[in-house]
C-alpha positions in Angstrom: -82.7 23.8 40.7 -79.2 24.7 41.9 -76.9 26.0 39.0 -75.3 23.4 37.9 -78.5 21.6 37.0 -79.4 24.5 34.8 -76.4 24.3 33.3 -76.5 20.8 32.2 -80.0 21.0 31.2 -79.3 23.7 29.0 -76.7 22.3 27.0 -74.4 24.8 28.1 -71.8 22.0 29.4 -70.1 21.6 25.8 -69.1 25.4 26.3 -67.4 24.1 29.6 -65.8 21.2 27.5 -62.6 21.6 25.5 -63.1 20.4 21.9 -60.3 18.8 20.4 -59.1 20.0 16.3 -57.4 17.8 14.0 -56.8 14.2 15.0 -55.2 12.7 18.2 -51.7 11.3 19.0 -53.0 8.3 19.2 -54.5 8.6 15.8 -51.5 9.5 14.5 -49.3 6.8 16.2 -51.2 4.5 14.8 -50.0 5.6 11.6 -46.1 5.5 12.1 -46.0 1.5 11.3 -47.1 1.7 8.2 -45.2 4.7 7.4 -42.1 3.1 8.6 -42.9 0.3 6.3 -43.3 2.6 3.0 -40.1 4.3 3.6 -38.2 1.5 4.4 -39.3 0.1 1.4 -38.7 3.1 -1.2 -35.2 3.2 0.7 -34.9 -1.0 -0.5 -36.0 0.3 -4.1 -33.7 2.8 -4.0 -30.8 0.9 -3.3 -31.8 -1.9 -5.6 -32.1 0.9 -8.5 -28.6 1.8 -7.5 -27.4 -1.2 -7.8 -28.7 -2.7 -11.0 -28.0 0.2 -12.8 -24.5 0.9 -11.8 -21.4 0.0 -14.5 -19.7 -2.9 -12.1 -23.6 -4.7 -12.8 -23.2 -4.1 -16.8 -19.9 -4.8 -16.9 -20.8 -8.7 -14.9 -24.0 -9.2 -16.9 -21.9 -8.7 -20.1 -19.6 -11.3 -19.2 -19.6 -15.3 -19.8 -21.7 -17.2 -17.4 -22.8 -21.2 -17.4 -25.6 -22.8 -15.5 -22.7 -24.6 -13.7 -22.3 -20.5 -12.2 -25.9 -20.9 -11.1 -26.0 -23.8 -9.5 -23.3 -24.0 -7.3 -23.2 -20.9 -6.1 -20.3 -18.7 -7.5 -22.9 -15.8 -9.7 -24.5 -15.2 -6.4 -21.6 -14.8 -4.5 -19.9 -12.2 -7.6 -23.3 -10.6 -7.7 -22.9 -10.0 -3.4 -19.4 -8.8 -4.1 -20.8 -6.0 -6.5 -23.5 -5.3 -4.3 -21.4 -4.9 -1.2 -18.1 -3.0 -3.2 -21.3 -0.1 -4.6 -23.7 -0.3 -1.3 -24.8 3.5 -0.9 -23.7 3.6 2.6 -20.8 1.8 2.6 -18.1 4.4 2.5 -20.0 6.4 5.2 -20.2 3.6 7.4 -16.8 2.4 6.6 -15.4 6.1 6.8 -17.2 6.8 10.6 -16.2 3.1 11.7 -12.5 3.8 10.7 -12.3 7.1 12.4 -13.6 6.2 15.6 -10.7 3.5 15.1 -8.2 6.0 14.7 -9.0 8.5 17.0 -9.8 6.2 19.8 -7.3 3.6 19.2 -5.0 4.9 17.4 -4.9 2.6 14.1 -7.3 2.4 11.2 -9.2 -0.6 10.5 -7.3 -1.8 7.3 -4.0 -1.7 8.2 -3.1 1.6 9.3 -0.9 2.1 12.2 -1.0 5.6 13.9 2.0 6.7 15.0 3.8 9.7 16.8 4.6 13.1 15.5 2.5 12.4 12.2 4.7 9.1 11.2 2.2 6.4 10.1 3.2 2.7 9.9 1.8 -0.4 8.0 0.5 -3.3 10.4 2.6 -5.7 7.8 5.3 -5.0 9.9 3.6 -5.5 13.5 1.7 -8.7 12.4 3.0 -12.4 12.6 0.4 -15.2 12.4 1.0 -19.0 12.2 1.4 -19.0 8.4 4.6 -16.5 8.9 7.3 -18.6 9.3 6.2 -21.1 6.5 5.8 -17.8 4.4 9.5 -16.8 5.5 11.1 -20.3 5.1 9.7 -20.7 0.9 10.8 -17.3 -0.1 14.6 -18.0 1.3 13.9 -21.3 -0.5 13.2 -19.2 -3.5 16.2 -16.8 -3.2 18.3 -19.9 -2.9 17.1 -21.4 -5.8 17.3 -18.1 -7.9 20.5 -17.7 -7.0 22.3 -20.7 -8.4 20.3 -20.0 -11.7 21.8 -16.7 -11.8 25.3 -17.8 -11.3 24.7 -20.5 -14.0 24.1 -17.9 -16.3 27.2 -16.4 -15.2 25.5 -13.4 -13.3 26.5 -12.7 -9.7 23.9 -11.6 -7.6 23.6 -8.7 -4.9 21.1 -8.8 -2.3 19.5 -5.4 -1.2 17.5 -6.5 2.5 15.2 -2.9 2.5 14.8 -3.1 6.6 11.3 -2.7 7.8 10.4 1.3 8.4 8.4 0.1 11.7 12.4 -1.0 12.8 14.2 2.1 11.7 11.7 4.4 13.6 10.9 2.2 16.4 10.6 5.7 18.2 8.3 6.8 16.8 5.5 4.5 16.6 3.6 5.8 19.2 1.4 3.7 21.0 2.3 1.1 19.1 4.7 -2.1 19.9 5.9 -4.4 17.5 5.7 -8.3 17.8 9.2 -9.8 20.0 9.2 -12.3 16.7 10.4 -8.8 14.7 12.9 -7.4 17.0 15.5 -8.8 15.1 14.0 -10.3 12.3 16.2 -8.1 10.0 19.4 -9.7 11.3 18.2 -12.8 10.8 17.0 -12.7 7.6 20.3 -11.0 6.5 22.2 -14.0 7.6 20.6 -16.5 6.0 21.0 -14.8 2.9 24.6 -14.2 3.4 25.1 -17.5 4.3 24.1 -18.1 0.9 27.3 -16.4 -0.6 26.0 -13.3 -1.8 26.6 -9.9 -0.6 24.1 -8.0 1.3 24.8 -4.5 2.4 23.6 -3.6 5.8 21.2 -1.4 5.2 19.2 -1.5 8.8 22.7 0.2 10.3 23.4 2.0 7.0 19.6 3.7 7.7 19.9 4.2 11.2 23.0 6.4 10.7 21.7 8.3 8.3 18.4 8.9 9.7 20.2 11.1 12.1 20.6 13.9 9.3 17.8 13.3 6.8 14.9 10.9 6.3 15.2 7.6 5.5 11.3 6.7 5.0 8.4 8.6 4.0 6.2 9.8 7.3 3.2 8.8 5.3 4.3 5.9 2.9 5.8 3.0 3.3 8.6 3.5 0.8 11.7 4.8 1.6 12.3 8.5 1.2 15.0 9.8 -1.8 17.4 10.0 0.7 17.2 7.0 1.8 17.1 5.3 -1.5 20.5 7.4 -1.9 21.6 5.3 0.9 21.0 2.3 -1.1 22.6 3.1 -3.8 25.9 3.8 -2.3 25.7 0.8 -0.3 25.7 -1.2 -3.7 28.1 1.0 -5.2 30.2 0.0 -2.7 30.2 -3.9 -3.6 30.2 -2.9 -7.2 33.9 -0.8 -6.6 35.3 -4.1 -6.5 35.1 -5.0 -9.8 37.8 -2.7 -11.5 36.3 -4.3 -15.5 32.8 -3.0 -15.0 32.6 -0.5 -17.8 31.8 2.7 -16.3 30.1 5.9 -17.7 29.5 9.4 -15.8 26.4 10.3 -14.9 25.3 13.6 -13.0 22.1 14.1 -11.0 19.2 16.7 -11.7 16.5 18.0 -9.2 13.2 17.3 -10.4 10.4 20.1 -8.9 9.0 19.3 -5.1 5.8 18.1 -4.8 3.6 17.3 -1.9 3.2 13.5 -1.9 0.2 11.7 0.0 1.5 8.4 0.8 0.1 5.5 0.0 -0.8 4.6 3.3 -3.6 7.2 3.5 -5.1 4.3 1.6 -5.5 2.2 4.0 -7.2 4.6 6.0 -10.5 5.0 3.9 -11.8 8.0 5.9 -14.2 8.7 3.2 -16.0 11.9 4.0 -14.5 12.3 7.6 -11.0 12.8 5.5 -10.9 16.8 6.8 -11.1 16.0 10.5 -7.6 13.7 10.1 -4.6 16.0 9.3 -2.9 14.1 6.3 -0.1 16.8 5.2 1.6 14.8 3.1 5.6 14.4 2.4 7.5 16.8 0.8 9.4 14.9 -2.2 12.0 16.3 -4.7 12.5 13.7 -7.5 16.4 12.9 -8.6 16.8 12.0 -12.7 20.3 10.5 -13.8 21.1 13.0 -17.0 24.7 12.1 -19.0 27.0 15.2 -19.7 27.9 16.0 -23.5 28.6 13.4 -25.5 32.2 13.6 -26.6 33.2 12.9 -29.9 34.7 9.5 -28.9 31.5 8.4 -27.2 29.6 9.4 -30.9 31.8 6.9 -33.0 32.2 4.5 -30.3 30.7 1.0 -30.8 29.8 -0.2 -27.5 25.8 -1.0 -28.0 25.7 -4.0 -25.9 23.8 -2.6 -23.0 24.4 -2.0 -19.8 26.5 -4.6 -17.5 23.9 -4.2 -13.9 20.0 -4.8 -14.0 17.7 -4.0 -11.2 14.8 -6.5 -10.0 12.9 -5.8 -7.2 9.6 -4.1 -6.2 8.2 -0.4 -6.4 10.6 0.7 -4.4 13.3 0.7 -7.3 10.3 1.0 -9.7 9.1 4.0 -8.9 11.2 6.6 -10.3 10.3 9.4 -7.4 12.2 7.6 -5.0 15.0 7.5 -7.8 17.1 4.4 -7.0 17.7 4.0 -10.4 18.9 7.4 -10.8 21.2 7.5 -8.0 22.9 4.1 -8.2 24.0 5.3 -12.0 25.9 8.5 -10.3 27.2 6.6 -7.1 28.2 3.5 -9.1 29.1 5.1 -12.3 27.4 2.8 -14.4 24.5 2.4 -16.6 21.7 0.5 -15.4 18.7 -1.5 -17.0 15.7 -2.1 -14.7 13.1 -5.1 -14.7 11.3 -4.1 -11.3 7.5 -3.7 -11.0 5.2 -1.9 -8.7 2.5 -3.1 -6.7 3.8 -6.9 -7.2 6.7 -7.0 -3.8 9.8 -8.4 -5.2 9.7 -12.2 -5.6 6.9 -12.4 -8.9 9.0 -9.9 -10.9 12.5 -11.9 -10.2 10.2 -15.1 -11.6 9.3 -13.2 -14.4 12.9 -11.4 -15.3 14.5 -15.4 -14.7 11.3 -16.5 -17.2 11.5 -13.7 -20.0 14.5 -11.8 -19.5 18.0 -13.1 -18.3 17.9 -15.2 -21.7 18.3 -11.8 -23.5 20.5 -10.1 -21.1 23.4 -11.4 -22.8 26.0 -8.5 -21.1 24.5 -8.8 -17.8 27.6 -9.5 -15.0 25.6 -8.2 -12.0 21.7 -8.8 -10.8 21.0 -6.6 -8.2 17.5 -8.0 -6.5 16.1 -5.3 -4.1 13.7 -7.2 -1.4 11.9 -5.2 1.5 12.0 -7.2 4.5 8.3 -6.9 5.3 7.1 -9.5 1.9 9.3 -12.5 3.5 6.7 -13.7 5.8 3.7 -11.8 3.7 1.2 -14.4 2.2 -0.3 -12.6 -0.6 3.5 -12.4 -2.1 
């Protein structure tokens, strides 16, 4: 018997045989499916726990439903609002999506336009769809229409045209080109207003004088800057100089501290936690407040309580006291000034609601000045 033989007849060939400890790979694959499955469903738990205990949930479940809600359809589609508004991984995905956007392309996915040397642009003023020129063509309707109820209430009207930032800094938006339809929108717009008989300063060539010393708009906002609002002013003050039987009262301007203000475009950005790997410094911003010397003792006894003789309607740009409008057209002007605009509402809703609420009361009132940015003529939401 040769050795081998022996071997095998003594057993000896599981010493020659490596024994395997623990269980196989293919043991263990066999496994992954059904682990996959148990994770992927405490993940679904998960999220459903998230969601049906968050506040936007309460606050729906609290509020008045009828079986009319149900039936066709609108509770399901609130309830996928909530769901998709609070979904765990929403800003992530939104945040990574966005930034990919902006780094590759060079604009965010909600309306954020990346230009040059950290100036940043809103795509209201690149886009033009087929609903633009109907847009355009009912708000000059509007104006028209508002005008001849101010002058029947014995109020003359000024028209401030705020030109589109995309047009001031057309150098600087990068990348970027703006629709032909917009290349001179401004001028067109501003003649069909002044067609209508009332002035309108030229603010697009009043802003790009003056941006050659200082700022007209904010690098990250889409307001303009206080400078530029400055501008503004004196181009109304201008008109106003006309009128030698305005009452007029002196008015001196105080710095307010500089902050650091992150514009409202940011906004549109939504970088979520990816925010520290795009440089958002910011605008520098010094506030302007309109503060009356020392009452004399003429001004103590006088009797003149009747209000000042100019209101301002328009959006958040003469809202907004940072970019202080208000403040400057009181020095420039040397008048007193009442203010009906609102923020966040463009510049055609508050008019409705000053000609609705407010001109009744303004019995004083001789001049309305309405401030309009360009960019809500052709904007459907407004």
């Amino acid at each position: 018997m040769d050795e081998i033989s022996q071997v095998i007849t003594s057993g000896e060939i599981d010493a020659l045989t490596p024994k395997k400890d623990g269980p196989s790979l293919k043991g263990t694959l066999a496994y992954l499916p059904a682990l996959s499955i148990f994770i992927l469903f405490a993940c679904g738990v998960a999220v459903l726990g998230h969601f049906w205990n968050s506040k936007e949930v309460a606050e729906h479940m609290q509020s008045k439903r009828s079986l009319a809600d149900v039936v066709q359809g609108r509770e399901a589609l609130a309830v996928e609002r909530i769901y998709k508004d609070i979904f765990p991984i929403r800003d992530f995905s939104t945040g990574l999506l966005n930034l990919i956007s902006f780094k590759v392309f060079g604009e965010a996915r909600k309306g954020l336009i990346k230009g040059s040397d950290g100036w940043f642009f809103s795509d209201e003023e690149f886009s033009w769809s087929r609903k633009s020129l109907s847009m355009l063509e009912k708000h000059l309707s509007f104006v028209e229409d508002t005008l001849s109820t101010l002058r029947g209430a014995g109020v003359e009207p000024i028209l401030l045209l705020v030109p589109e930032k995309a047009d001031i800094y057309r150098d600087k938006l990068g990348n970027a080109a703006g629709p032909s339809s917009r290349e001179h929108y401004y001028e067109s717009v501003r003649l069909r207003l002044s067609n209508m008989g009332a002035p309108v300063p030229d603010l697009q060539k009043a802003f790009r004088q003056a941006r050659e010393q200082k700022p007209v708009f904010l690098k990250s906002d889409t307001h303009w800057t206080v400078q530029g609002a400055g501008v503004a002013a004196r181009s109304v003050a201008q008109v106003l100089a006309h009128d030698s039987e305005l009452k007029h009262k002196e008015f001196a301007l105080k710095p307010e501290g500089e902050i650091v203000h992150m514009g409202d475009l940011y906004k549109f950005a939504k970088f979520s936690i990816f925010e520290r790997l795009v440089p958002m410094p910011g605008d520098p911003l010094t506030s302007l407040a309109a503060v009356t010397p020392d009452a004399s003792l003429d001004d103590l006894i006088s009797d003149d309580d009747e209000g000042p003789e100019i209101a301002i309607v328009g959006s958040s740009y003469s809202a907004n006291a940072k970019w202080s409008f208000e403040a400057q057209l009181k020095v420039e002007a040397k008048v007193d000034v009442v203010n009906f605009a609102e923020e966040g509402k463009g510049p055609f809703t508050p008019m409705e609601t000053f000609l609705k609420e407010k001109l009744h009361q303004q019995k004083q009132l001789k001049y309305v000045i309405w401030e309009m940015p360009l960019r809500y003529f052709d904007e459907v939401a407004y």
